[in-house]
N, C-alpha and C positions, 0 to 999 in steps of 0.2 A: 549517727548510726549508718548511715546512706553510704557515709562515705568510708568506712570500716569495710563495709560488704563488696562496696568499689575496688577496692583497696585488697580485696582478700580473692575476687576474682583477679583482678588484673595482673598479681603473681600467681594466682595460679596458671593463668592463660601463657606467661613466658618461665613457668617454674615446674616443672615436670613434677615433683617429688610433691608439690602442693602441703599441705599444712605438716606433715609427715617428718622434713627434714626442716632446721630450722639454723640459719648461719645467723653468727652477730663477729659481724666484721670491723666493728668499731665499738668503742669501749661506753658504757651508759654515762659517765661522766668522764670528760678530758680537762686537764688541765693541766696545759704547759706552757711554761715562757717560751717566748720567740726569742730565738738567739741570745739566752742568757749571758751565753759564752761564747768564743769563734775558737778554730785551733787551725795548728801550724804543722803539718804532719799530727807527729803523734803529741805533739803538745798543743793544750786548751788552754786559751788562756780565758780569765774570769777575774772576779773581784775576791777568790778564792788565792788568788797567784801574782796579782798585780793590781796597786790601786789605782792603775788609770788602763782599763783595759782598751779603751775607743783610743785614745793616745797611740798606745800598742799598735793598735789596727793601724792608724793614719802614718804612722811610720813606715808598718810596713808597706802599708801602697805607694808610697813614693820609695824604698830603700828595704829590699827583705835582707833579712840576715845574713844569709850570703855575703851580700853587697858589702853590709857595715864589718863584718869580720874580716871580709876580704880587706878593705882598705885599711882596719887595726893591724893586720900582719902586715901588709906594707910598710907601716910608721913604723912597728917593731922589728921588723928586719931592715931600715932604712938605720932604727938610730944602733942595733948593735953590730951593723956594718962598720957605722961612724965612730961609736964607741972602742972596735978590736976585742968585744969580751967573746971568749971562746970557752965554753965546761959543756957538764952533759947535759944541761937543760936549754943551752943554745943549740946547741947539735940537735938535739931532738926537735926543735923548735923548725931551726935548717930544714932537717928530712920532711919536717909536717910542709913546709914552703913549697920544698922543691916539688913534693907527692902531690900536693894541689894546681902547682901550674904545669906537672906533666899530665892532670885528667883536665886540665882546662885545653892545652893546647890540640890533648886528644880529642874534644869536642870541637874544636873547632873544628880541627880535621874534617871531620863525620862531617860538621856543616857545611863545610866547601864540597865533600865528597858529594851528597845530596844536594846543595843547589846546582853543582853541575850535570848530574840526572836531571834534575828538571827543566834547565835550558836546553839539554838538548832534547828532552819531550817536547818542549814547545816551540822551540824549533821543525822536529820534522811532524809537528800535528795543525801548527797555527801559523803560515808565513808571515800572514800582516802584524799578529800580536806580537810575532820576533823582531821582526821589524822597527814596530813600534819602540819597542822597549830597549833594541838597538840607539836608535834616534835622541829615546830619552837620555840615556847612560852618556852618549859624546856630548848630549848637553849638558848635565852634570859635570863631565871632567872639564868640560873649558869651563863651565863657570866656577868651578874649582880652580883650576890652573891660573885661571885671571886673575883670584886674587891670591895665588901665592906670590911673593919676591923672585922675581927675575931671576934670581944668582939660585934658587932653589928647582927654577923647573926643569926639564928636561929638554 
């Protein structure tokens, strides 16, 4: 009981409103799985969608979607290059190809656009760290260059 009366002072001493208002912020019983399911955007996957959903998962931490669709249209554009089949469902095929490596190469753009903002912040903010990272880069290209073939390098 000591500790009820403890207990009913010591919200009222940081609770203004004292027994008067009364919040319940959490539910009297919970009970929910942890991560029954993961999702992928707007897709969840589960044992509802897929019988190996951890499989799923570990695939995609090394290889998401993207990844593995990107290199199926590669193979399908590789063999109906090889093949000559031409109708409307290679041509639509084609436009979906070309439509993905024009937003690819547009990203990359943006990429180079923005890391070259940021060297030259760090350039005129950090001389030694420019410097440094100078230093590293010509080490990298000759250890690059070393080991390419003679007849390849510059």
């Amino acid at each position: 009981m000591s500790n009820s009366i403890s207990s009913e002072r010591h919200s009222q001493a940081f609770w203004p409103f004292g027994p008067l208002v009364t919040l319940q912020l959490s539910p009297d019983n919970l009970r929910q799985a942890i991560n029954p399911g993961w999702s992928f955007g707007n897709y969840i996957v589960n044992h509802n969608n897929s019988t190996a959903p951890g499989v799923e998962q570990a695939i995609l931490g090394k290889n998401s979607y993207g990844r593995q669709i990107g290199q199926l249209m590669d193979v399908v554009k590789l063999l109906l290059d090889h093949a000559g089949i031409a109708n409307d469902t290679t041509a639509k095929f084609r436009k979906l190809f070309e439509d993905v490596e024009k937003i690819k190469a547009e990203s990359q753009q943006q990429c180079r656009e923005q890391l070259l903002e940021q060297l030259k912040d760090l350039k005129a903010s950090d001389k030694k760290a420019w410097n440094d990272l100078l230093t590293e880069l010509n080490q990298q290209e000759s250890q690059t260059s070393d080991a390419r073939p003679a007849s390849s390098r510059k």
